[in-house]
C-alpha positions in Angstrom: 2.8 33.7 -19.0 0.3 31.5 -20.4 -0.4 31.5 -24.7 -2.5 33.5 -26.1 -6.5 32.4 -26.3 -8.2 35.6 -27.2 -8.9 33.5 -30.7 -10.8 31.1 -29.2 -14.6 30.7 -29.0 -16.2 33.0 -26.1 -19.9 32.7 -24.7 -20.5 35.7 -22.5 -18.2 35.9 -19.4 -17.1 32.4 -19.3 -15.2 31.0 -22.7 -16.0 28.4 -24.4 -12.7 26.1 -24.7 -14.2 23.4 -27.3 -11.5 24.0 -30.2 -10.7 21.4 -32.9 -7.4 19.8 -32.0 -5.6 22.1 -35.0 -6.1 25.0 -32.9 -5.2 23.9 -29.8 -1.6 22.6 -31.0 -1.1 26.2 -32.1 -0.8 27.0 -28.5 2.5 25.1 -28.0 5.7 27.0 -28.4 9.0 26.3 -29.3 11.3 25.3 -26.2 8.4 24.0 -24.6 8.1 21.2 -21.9 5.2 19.3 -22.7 3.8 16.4 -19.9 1.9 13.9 -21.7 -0.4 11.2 -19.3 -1.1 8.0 -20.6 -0.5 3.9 -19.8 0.1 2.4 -23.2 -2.7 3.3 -24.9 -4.8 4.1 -21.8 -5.7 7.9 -21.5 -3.4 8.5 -24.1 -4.7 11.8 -26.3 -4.0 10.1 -29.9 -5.2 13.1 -32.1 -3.3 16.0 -30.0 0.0 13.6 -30.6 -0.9 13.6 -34.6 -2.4 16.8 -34.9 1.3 17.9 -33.2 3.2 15.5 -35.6 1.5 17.3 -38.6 2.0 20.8 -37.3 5.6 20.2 -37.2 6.0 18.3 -41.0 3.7 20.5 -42.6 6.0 23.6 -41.2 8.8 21.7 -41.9 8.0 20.9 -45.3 6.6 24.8 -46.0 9.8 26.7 -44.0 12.6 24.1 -43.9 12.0 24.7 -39.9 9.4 22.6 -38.1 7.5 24.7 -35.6 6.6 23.6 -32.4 10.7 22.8 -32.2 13.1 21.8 -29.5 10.5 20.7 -27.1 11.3 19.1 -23.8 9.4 15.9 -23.4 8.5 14.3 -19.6 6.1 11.2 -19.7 5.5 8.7 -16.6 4.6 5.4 -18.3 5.3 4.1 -21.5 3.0 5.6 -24.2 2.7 3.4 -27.5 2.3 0.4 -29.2 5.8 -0.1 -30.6 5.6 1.0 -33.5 3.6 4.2 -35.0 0.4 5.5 -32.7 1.3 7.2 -29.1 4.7 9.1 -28.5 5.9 7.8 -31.7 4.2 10.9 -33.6 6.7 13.2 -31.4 9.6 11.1 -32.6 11.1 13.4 -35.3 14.7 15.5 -35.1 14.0 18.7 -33.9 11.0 18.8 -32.6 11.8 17.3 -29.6 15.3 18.3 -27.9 15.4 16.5 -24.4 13.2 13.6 -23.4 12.5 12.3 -19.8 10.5 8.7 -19.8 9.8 6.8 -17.8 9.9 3.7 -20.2 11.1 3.8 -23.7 10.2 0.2 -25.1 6.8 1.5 -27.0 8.1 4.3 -28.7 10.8 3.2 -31.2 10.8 6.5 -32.7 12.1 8.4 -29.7 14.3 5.2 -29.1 16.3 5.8 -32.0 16.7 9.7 -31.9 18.1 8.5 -28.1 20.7 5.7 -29.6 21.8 8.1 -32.1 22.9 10.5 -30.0 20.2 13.2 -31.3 18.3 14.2 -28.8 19.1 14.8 -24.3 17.4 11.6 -22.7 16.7 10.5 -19.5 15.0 7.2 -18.0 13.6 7.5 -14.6 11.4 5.7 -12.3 7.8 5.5 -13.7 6.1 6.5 -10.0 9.2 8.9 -9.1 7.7 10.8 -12.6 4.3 10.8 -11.4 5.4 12.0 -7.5 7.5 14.7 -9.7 4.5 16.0 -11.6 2.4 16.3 -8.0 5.2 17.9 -6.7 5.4 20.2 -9.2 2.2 21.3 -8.8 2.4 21.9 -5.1 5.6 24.4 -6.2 8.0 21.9 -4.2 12.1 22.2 -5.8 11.5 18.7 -6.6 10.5 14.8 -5.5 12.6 13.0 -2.4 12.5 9.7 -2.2 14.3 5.8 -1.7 13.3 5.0 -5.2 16.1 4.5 -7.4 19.3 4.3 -4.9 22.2 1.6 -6.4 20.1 1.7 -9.8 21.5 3.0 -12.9 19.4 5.8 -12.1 21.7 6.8 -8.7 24.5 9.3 -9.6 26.9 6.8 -8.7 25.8 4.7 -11.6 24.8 7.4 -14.4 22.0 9.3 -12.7 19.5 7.9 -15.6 21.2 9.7 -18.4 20.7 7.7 -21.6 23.3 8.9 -23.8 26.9 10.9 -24.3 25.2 14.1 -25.5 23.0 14.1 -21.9 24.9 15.8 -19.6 22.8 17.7 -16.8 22.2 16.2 -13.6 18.5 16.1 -12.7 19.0 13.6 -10.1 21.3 13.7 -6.9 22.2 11.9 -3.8 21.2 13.8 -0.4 22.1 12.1 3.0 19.4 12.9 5.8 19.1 11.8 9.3 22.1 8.7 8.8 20.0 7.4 5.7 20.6 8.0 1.7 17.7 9.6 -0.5 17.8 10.5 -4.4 16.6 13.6 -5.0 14.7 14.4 -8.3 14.6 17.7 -9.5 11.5 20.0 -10.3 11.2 21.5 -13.5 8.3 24.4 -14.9 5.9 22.4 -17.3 4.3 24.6 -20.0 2.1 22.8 -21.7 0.0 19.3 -19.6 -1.9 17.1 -22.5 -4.2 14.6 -20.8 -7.2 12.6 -22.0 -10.9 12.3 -20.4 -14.2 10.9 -21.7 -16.5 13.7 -21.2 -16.9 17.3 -21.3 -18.4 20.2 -20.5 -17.7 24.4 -22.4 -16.1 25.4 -19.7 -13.4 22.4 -19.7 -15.0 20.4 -16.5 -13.8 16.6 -17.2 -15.3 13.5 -16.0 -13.8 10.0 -16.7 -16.4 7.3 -17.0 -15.8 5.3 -19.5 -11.8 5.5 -19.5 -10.3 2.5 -17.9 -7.7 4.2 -15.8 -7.6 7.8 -14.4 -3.8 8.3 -14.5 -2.0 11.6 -13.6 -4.2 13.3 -15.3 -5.2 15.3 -12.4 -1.2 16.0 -11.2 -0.6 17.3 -14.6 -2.9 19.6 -15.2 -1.9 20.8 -11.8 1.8 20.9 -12.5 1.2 22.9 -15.7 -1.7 25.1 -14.7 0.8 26.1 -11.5 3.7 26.4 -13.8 1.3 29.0 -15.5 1.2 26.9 -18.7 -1.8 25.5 -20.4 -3.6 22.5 -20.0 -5.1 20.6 -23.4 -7.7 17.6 -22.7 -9.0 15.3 -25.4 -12.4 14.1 -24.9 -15.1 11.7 -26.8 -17.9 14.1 -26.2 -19.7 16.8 -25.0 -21.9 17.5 -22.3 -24.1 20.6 -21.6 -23.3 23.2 -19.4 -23.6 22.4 -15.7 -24.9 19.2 -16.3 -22.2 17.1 -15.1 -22.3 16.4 -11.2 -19.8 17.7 -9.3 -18.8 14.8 -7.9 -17.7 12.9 -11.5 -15.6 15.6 -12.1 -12.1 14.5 -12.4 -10.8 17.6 -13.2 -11.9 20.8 -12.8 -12.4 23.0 -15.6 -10.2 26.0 -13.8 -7.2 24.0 -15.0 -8.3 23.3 -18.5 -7.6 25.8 -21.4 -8.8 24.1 -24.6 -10.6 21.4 -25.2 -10.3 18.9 -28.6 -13.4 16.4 -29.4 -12.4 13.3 -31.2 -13.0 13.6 -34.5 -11.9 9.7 -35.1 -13.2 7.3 -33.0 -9.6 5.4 -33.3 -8.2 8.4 -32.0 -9.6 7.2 -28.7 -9.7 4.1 -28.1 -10.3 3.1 -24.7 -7.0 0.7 -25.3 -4.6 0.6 -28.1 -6.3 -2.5 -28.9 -9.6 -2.2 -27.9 -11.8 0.4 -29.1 -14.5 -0.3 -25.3 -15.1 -2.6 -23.0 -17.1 -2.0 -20.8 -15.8 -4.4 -18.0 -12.4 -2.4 -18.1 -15.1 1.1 -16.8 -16.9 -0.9 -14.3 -20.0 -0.8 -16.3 -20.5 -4.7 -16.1 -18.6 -7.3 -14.3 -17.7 -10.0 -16.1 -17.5 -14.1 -15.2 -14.3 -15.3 -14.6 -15.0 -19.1 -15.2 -15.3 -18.5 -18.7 -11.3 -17.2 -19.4 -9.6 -20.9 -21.3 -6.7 -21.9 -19.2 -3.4 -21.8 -20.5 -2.0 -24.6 -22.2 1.2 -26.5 -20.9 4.1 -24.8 -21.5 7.3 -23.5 -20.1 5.3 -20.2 -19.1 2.7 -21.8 -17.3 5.3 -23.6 -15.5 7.5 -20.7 -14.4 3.7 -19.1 -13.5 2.9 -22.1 -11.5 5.6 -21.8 -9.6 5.5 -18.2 -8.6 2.4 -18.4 -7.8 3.3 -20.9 -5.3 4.5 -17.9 -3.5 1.1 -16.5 -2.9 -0.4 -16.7 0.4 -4.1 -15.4 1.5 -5.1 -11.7 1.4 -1.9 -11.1 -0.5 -1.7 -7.5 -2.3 0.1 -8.3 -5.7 1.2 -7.2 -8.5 2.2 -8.8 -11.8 4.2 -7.0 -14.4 4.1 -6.8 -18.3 4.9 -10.4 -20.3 5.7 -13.1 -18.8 4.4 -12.4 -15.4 1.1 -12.0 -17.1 0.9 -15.5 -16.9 0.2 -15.7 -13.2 -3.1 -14.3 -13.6 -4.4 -16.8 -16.1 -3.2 -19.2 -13.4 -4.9 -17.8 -10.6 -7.9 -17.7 -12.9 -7.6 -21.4 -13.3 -7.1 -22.1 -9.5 -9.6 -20.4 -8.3 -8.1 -17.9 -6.6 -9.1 -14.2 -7.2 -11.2 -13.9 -4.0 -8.1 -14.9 -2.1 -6.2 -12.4 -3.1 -6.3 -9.0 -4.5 -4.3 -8.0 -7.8 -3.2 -5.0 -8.9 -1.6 -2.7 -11.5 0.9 0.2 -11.0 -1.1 3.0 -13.2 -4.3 2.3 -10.6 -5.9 -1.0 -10.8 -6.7 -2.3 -7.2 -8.4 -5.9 -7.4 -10.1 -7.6 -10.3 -8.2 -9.6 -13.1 -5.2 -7.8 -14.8 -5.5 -7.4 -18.7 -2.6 -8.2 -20.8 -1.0 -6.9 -24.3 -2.0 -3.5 -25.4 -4.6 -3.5 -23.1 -2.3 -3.9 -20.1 -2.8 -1.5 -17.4 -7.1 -2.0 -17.3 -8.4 -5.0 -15.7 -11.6 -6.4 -15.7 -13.9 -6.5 -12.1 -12.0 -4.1 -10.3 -12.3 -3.4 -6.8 -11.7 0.4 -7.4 -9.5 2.5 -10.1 -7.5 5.5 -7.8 -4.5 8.0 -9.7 -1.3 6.5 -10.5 0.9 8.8 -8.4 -1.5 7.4 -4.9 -1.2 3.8 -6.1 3.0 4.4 -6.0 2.5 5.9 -2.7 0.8 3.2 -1.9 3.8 0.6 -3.6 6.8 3.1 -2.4 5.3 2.5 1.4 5.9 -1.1 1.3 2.1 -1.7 0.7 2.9 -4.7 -1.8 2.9 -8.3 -0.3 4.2 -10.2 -3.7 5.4 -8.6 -7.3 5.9 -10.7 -10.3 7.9 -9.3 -12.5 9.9 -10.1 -15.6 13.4 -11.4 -15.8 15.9 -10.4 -18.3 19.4 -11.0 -17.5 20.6 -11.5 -13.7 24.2 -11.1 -12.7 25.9 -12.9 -9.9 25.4 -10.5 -7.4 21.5 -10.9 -7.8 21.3 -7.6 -9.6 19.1 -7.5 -12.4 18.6 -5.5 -16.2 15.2 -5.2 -17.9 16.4 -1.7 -19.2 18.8 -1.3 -21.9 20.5 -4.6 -23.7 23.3 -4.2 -26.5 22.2 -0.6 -27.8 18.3 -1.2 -27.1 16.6 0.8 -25.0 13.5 -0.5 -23.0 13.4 1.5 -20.2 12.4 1.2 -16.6 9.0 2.2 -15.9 7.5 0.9 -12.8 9.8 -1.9 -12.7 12.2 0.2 -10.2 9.7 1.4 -8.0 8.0 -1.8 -7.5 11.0 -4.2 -6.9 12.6 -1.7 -4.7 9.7 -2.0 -2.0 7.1 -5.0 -2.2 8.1 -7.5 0.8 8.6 -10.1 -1.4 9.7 -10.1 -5.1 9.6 -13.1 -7.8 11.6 -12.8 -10.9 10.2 -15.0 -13.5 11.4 -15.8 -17.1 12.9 -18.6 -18.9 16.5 -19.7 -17.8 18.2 -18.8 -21.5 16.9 -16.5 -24.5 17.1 -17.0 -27.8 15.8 -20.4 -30.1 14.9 -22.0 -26.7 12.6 -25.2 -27.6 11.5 -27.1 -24.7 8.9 -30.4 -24.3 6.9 -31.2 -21.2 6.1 -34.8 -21.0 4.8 -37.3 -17.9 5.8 -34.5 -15.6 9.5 -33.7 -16.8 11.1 -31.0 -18.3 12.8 -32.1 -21.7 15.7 -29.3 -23.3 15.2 -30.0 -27.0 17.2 -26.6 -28.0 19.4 -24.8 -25.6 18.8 -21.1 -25.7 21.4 -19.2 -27.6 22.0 -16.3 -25.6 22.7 -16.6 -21.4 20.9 -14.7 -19.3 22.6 -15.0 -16.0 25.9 -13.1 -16.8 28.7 -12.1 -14.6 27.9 -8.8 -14.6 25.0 -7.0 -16.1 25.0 -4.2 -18.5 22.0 -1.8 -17.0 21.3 -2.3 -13.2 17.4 -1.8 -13.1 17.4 -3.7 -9.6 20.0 -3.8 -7.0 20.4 -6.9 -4.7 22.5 -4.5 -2.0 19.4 -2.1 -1.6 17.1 -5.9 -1.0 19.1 -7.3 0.8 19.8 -3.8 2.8 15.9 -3.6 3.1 15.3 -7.2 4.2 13.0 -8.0 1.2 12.8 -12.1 0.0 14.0 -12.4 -3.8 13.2 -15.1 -5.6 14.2 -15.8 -9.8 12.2 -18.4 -11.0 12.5 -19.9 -14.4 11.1 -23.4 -16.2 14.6 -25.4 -15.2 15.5 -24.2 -11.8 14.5 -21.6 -8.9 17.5 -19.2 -7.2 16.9 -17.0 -4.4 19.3 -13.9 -3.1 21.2 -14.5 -0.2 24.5 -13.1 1.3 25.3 -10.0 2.8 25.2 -6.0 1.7 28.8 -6.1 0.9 28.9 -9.5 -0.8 25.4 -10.6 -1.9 25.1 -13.6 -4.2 22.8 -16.1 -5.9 21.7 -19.8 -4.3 20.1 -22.7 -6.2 17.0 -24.1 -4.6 15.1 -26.1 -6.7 15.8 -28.0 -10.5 13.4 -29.0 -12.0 13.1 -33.0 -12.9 14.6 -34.3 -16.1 17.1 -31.6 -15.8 20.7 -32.2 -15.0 22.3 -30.1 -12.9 25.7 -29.2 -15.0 24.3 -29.4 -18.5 21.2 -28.0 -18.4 21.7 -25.2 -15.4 25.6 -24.7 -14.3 26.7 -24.9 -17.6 24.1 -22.5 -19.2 25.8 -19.7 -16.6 28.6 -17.0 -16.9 29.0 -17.7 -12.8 28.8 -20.8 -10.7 26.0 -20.0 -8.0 25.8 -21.0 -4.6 24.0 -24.6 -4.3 22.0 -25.3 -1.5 22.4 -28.0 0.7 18.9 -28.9 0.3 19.0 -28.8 -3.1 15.4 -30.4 -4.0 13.3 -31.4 -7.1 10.7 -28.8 -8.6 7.1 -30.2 -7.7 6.1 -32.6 -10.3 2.7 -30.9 -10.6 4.2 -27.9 -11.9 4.9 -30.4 -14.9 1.2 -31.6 -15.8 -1.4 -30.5 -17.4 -4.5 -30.6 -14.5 -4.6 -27.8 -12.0 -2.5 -28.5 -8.9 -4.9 -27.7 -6.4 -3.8 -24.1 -5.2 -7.0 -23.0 -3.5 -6.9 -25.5 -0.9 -3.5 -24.9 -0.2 -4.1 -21.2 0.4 -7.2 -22.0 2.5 -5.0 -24.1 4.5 -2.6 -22.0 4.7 -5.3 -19.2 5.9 -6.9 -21.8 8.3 -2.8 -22.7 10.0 -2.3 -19.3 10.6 -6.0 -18.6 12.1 -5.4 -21.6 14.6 -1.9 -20.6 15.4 -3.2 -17.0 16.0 -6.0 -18.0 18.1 -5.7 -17.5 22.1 -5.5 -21.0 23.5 -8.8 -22.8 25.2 -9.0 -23.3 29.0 
């Protein structure tokens, strides 16, 4: 049964649902499960979180019991900016009592009430969270799917409980037709907080000047269907029945209050970026005026990655380090040779990076995050480039939880489980790691302190059976040396391909591993060009590339 509203504004037979964003946090309960949209700081509603976070201190401090309390938490991606604004505001003892994320890295607040033991968590796969909230809408038991077999999410491996104190299985293994699936299961959301630019009395929400549209739309399903209530921050208001039908992103039937800004850094189009209008598609901006990047051991690794690109690819690039191959590709000349994109809903343009990760600039078109991992679950990507954190020497890989630190999946699982072909980039070691690059050579001034390709690793956020199972090409590129996956489903491994020059092979690579690798028997010197400073040329190459396989396609002459 939904909250009580009777006390808000009414204008004759339709209500008015414009309440200030004190009021509308009135209408969450204790026991709760609140679904919160957002991508970073993207579509993220700031002043619900903090109008929520005072609710509970100010009860707290006037009771001794905070109120909204024991509130189950489900988010998709990561919502924060690792340290205070987003999720953090929910990060308190008792008001939240299980948390389901997708990606814990930005919210060190909830992080630590995980570690400690204090609160049920879960990590799951950023899309299957999006997929769940859909599904939960449509009244489905809950989301079936690939995503996530042989991953620390599978039962087999911990069924993507965080901690000792989490203890109910939401995920299981079900075996259909000859084939494993993990299946996710559904649960009632009561309250859906979303975020939208404008709005009308009656709770109609259109989305111009956001730079992503999100799950918005699935969670104000999944909660309105679950006979909760749906809360939607906007930056201002529009008359009644003056905004056209088709800018509506959601319909005001599933919207129960509505909270105006009151602090324009309470929405902030990005978490550092109060507009721009590039990221809305109000203007398109030139792309020969971004700076290249200088020479360095991440332009290098990017270099080389990108050397995996061929025409028409569909990419995309991950948080970090992968970032890198975009300035690359800006540098090249190649954004009309390809078409970039970005898991929350970015198709085309040129991928922003930091806080503002998740917009991009020039974009081809901006759908909902759960169609764009349709889109990535179906095998849709050509390329990813994502980070690498510490490889084992079955292949398998861990960007997700490192010596009591939680980062989290998000996307990560989704999208290395099902592009064709998947390039891990990062540097070789971690840790005081100072390199030079002179006259084309790669120079080791300070090892890294900490390995990165172990024996074994401690979180499996990627599993090399599942590739190798699903025929995908894996490739871990650093600045010293390139591996690929190779082997079999019952005994996959690692194989050296390339060094780079002015490396040697046992110092600087074998030595710097918890495993000896397979070495290829054409074993062969990282292109010198990846070493220098002026652009290597890549456009041709992909317009050759492009022009081989047009001849080679092409019926023969008589």
């Amino acid at each position: 049964m939904k909250p009580q509203l009777d006390d808000l504004q009414s204008t004759g037979a339709r209500r008015n649902k414009v309440v200030s964003a004190a009021e509308a946090v009135r209408l969450i309960h204790d026991g709760d499960t609140v679904a919160t949209g957002g991508f970073i700081g993207i579509g993220f509603a700031e002043e619900i979180a903090v109008a929520l976070e005072s609710r509970f201190l100010q009860s707290q401090a006037e009771a001794g019991l905070g109120s909204p309390k024991n509130l189950t938490l489900i988010y998709a991606a990561g919502q924060g900016d690792g340290k205070t604004r987003g999720l953090n505001h929910l990060g308190h003892a008792g008001l939240v009592r299980r948390v389901i994320g997708g990606h814990w890295g930005l919210v060190p607040t909830l992080q630590e009430l995980a570690i400690n033991n204090l609160i049920e968590a879960y990590n799951l796969p950023q899309g299957v969270i999006t997929h769940l909230f859909r599904d939960i809408a449509a009244g489905k038991p809950g989301t079936l799917t690939h995503v996530g077999l042989d991953t620390f999410v599978d039962p087999l491996h911990g069924g993507g409980k965080i901690n000792a104190r989490t203890t109910e299985d939401l995920v299981r293994r079900m075996h259909i037709d000859g084939r494993d699936y993990l299946f996710y299961q559904a649960l009632p959301i009561q309250v859906g907080i979303i975020r939208a630019t404008t709005a009308d009395p009656f709770g109609n929400l259109s989305m111009e000047r956001e730079a992503l549209t999100l799950e918005a739309l699935a969670i104000a399903m999944a909660a309105h269907n679950s006979g909760g209530i749906v809360i939607a921050q906007v930056e201002r208001l529009a008359e009644a029945n003056t905004l056209h039908s088709r800018n509506i992103k959601i319909p005001g039937v599933l919207v129960d209050a509505v909270v105006l800004a009151s602090n324009p850094s309470y929405h902030m189009q990005t978490f550092s970026e109060a507009y721009n209008p590039a990221y809305s598609g109000e203007i398109r901006v030139p792309v020969n005026l971004m700076e290249p990047m200088p020479l360095c051991e991440r332009k290098v690794i990017a270099r080389r990655a990108a050397l995996e690109l061929k025409p028409d690819s569909v990419v995309n690039l991950g948080i970090g380090m992968p970032e890198g191959v975009a300035a690359v590709a800006a540098e090249e000349r190649l954004f009309d040779l390809l078409t970039l994109t970005a898991e929350p809903g970015v198709i085309g343009g040129i991928p922003a990076g930091g806080l503002s990760f998740g917009a991009a600039v020039n974009a081809q078109a901006v759908i909902d995050q759960p169609s764009q991992f349709d889109f990535y679950d179906g095998g849709g990507l050509d390329v990813a480039v994502l980070g690498l954190a510490q490889a084992d020497a079955q292949g398998n890989l861990n960007v997700s939880k490192f010596n009591g630190r939680l980062s989290g999946a998000g996307g990560f699982i989704n999208i290395s489980q099902n592009a064709k072909k998947v390039v891990f980039v990062g540097t070789f070691t971690a840790g005081r790691l100072q390199l030079q690059i002179t006259n084309g050579q790669l120079d080791i001034l300070v090892e890294g302190s900490q390995h990165k390709f172990v024996q074994q690793v401690e979180h499996r956020t990627f599993s090399a059976r599942e590739a190798i199972q699903r025929g995908r090409q894996i490739l871990y590129v650093t600045e010293r040396c390139v591996l690929r996956l190779t082997g079999s489903v019952e005994h996959p491994a690692l194989e050296l391909m390339e060094i780079a020059p002015g490396v040697d092979l046992q110092r600087d690579v074998l030595a710097q591993m918890d495993f000896v690798p397979l070495i290829s028997p054409h074993l062969k010197i990282m292109e010198s060009g990846l070493f220098r400073p002026e652009p290597m040329g890549l456009r041709d190459r992909l317009l050759a590339a492009a022009a081989a396989v047009s001849h080679a396609a092409a019926p023969p002459t008589l």
